[in-house]
N, C-alpha and C positions, 0 to 999 in steps of 0.2 A: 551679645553686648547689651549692655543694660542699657533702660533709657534713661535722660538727662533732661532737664530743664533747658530751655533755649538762655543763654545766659544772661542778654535783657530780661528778660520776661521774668527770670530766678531774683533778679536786682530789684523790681518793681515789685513784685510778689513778699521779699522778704520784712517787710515792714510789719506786715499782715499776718505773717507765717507766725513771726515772735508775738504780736498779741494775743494771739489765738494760740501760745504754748501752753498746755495744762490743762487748756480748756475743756469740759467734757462735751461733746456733742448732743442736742438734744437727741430723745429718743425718739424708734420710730412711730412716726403716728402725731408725733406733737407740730400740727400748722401753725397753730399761736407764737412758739419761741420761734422759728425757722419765720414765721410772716417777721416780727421784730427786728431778729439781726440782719435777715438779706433786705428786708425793705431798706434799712437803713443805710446798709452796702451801696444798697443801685442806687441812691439818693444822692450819696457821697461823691460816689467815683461819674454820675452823670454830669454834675455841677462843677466839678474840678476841669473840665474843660471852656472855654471860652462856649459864650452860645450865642451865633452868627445875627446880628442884628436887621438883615434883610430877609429873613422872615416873620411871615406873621402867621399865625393861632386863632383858628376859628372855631367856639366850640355849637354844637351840634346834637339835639336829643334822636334816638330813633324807640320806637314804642314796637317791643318783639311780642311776637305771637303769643307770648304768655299774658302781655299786657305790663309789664313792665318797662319800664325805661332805663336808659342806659346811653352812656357819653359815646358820638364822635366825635373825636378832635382832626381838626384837617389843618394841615402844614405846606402852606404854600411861598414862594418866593415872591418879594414887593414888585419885583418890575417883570415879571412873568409877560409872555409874551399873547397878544390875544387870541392867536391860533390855537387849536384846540391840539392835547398835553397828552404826556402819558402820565399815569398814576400808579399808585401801590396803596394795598389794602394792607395794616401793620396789625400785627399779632405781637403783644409782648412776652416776654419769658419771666419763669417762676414758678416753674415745674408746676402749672394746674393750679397751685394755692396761695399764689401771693404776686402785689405788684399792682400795680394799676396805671393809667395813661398817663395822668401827670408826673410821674416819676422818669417819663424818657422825653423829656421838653428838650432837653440840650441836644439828644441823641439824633433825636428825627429831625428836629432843625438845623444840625450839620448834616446829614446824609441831603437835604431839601438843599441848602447852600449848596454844598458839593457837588450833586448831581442836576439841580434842575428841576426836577420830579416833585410832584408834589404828593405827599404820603394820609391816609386818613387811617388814625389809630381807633382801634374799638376798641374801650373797655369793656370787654367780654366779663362773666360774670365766674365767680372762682366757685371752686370745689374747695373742702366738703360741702359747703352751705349749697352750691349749685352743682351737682355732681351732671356725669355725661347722662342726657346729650347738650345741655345748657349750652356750658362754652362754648361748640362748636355752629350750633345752632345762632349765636350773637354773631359770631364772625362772618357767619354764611351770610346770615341778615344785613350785615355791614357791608359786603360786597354787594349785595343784591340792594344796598339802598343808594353806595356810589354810583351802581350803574344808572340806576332811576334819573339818578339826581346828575348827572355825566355833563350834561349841555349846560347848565349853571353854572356850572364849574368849571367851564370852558376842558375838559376832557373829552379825550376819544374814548370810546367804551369799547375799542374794538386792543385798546394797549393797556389796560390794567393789569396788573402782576397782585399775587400774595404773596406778603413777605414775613416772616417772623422769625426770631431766635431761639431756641431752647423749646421753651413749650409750645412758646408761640410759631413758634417755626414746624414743630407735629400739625399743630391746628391750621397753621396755613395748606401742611399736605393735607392733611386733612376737609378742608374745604375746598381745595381740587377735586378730591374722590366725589364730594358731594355733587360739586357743580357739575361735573360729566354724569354721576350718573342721575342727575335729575333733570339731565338736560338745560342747567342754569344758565347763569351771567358766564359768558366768555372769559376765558382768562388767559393773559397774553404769554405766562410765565408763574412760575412758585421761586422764591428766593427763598432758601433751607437753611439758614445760618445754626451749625452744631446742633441737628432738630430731635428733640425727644419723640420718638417714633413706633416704639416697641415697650408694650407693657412685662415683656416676660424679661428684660433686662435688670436681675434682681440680683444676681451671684456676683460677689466681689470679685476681680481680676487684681490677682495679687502685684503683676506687671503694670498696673496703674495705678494701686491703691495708694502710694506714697503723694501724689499729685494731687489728687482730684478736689476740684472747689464744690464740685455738685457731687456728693457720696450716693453710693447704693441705697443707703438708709434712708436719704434725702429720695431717692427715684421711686424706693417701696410707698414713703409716705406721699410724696405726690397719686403715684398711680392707685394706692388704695384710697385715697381720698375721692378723687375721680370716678373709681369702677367698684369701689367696694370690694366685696370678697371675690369678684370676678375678675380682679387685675389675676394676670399670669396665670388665668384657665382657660377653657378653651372654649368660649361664649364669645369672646371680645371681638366687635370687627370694625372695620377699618375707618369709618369716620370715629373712633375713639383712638384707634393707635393704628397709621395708616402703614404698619409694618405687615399686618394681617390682611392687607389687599391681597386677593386673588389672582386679580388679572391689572397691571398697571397699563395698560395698551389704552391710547388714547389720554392720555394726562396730559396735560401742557409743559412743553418743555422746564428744564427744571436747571434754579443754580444752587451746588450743594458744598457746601464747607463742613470742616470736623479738625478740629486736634485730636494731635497722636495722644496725648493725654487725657482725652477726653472719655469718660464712662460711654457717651453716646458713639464712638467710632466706628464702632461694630452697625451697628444699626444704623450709623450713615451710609456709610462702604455699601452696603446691602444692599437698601431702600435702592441707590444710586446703580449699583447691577443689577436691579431687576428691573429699572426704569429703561434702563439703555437697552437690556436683552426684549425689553417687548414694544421696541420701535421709537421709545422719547429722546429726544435730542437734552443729553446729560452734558453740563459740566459739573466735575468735579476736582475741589479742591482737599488734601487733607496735609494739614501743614502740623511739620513737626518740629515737638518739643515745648508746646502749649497745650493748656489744660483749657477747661472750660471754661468762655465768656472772660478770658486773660485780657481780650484787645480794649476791654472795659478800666482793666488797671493798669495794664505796662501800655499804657497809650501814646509813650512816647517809643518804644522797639522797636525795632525793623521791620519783627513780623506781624505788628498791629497796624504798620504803616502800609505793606501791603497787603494785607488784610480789605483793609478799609477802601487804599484804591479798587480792589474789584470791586469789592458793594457798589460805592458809585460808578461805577462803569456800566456794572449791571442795573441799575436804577438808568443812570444816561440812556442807555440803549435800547429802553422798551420802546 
């Protein structure tokens, strides 16, 4: 049996389908047109929700080992309570080349509303112009500067989680692998929202190819921007695509989502059975008949409505 659109999600989606009929896709390798139209996308559909007025937006410089600077934003709740909190370290998504923190203001200050939690976004720094290990390396630094900074902030440093989506959601595993194995900042949990995980993910799946918001050609041009000629060889290792870990034993527990539509499914399913076969306490979710990062446009569905209740549960619960 064929797959199907979730029929919300196909009603929400159709607006978008007809604009984009005829259209040609850029080709791969072009960041420029793809930063343009999906910047403009997350822009759109972040602001098209209400954005909760009991938070407030702190922004924050950290100066990384290269000597560069680079924004945290931290998202905390106004009437927070003085006891010391759990947090999350946010990775945003845009497959490695596009995207930046203030583009998700709505986003992270409803999961902050909803949950409780207060979240610190790093704008990490994109490829091409910062190819790996940049990015991974901002984010790492971004945890290792909330934990510093944990008692200001009235935080436990012993309940911080990493969280991201898409790419951001790779680099969060990805600053797991780091932080075990450098012995880093504690981490209480990885949140994996649909996570770009696997550079060798290149070959079109004709079973999806009718869906997909994020194309093969879209994941070429990400991971070749990031690794150069070394995406999908066999050089690559795991703080760039935390699919090529060896040994996952010892991660911090992990929560992991994926649509059945999703180009990354495969390499979530995965990630998610090799975490559990080498002792990490996995949840996993793969919810079908959504494509990638849908709960961003059909956000009024059923299935972006429980979607979104886990994130804040998992966010509540650290």
């Amino acid at each position: 049996m064929a797959f199907t659109l979730d029929h919300q999600v196909a009603e929400a989606l159709a607006p978008m389908a007809s604009a984009m009929a005829g259209a040609t896709p850029p080709p791969v390798g072009d960041v420029a047109a793809r930063r343009a139209a999906l910047e403009g996308l997350i822009g759109h559909t972040d602001s098209a929700q209400p954005t909760p007025a009991d938070v407030t937006i702190t922004d924050h410089q950290l100066v990384t080992s290269d000597g560069e600077k680079i924004l945290l934003r931290w998202y905390a709740k106004n009437d927070a309570p003085g006891a010391t909190r759990p947090a999350a370290v946010y990775l945003h998504g845009g497959g490695m080349i596009l995207g930046h923190a203030g583009l998700f203001d709505g986003s992270l200050s409803r999961y902050v509303s909803a949950s409780g939690t207060p979240i610190l976004s790093v704008d990490y720094r994109l490829a091409p112009e910062h190819p790996h290990p940049t990015p991974v390396e901002d984010a790492y630094a971004g945890l290792v500067w909330l934990h510093e900074h944990a008692a200001g902030l009235g935080v436990d440093p012993a309940r911080i989680a990493v969280f991201g989506d898409s790419a951001g959601g790779g680099l969060a595993a990805a600053v797991a692998i780091l932080a075990r194995d450098r012995s880093g900042p504690a981490i209480a949990g990885q949140i994996l929202l649909m996570p770009m995980l696997d550079d060798r993910n290149l070959t079109p799946d004709p079973q999806l190819a009718p869906f997909v918001l994020w194309s093969w050609d879209d994941n070429r041009t990400g991971w070749g921007a990031l690794l150069g000629d070394a995406a999908g060889g066999p050089d690559v290792n795991a703080y760039a695509a935390p699919a090529r870990i060896a040994d996952p034993a010892g991660l911090p527990p992990a929560y992991i989502e994926v649509g059945q539509l999703d180009i990354f499914r495969d390499e979530a399913l995965t990630y998610a059975l090799r975490l559990g076969q080498a002792g990490v306490p996995v949840e996993f979710h793969l919810h079908p008949g959504v494509p990638h990062e849908f709960e961003s446009i059909a956000f009024t569905s059923d299935a972006a409505q429980r979607v979104m209740a886990d994130r804040v549960r998992v966010l509540a619960a650290l």
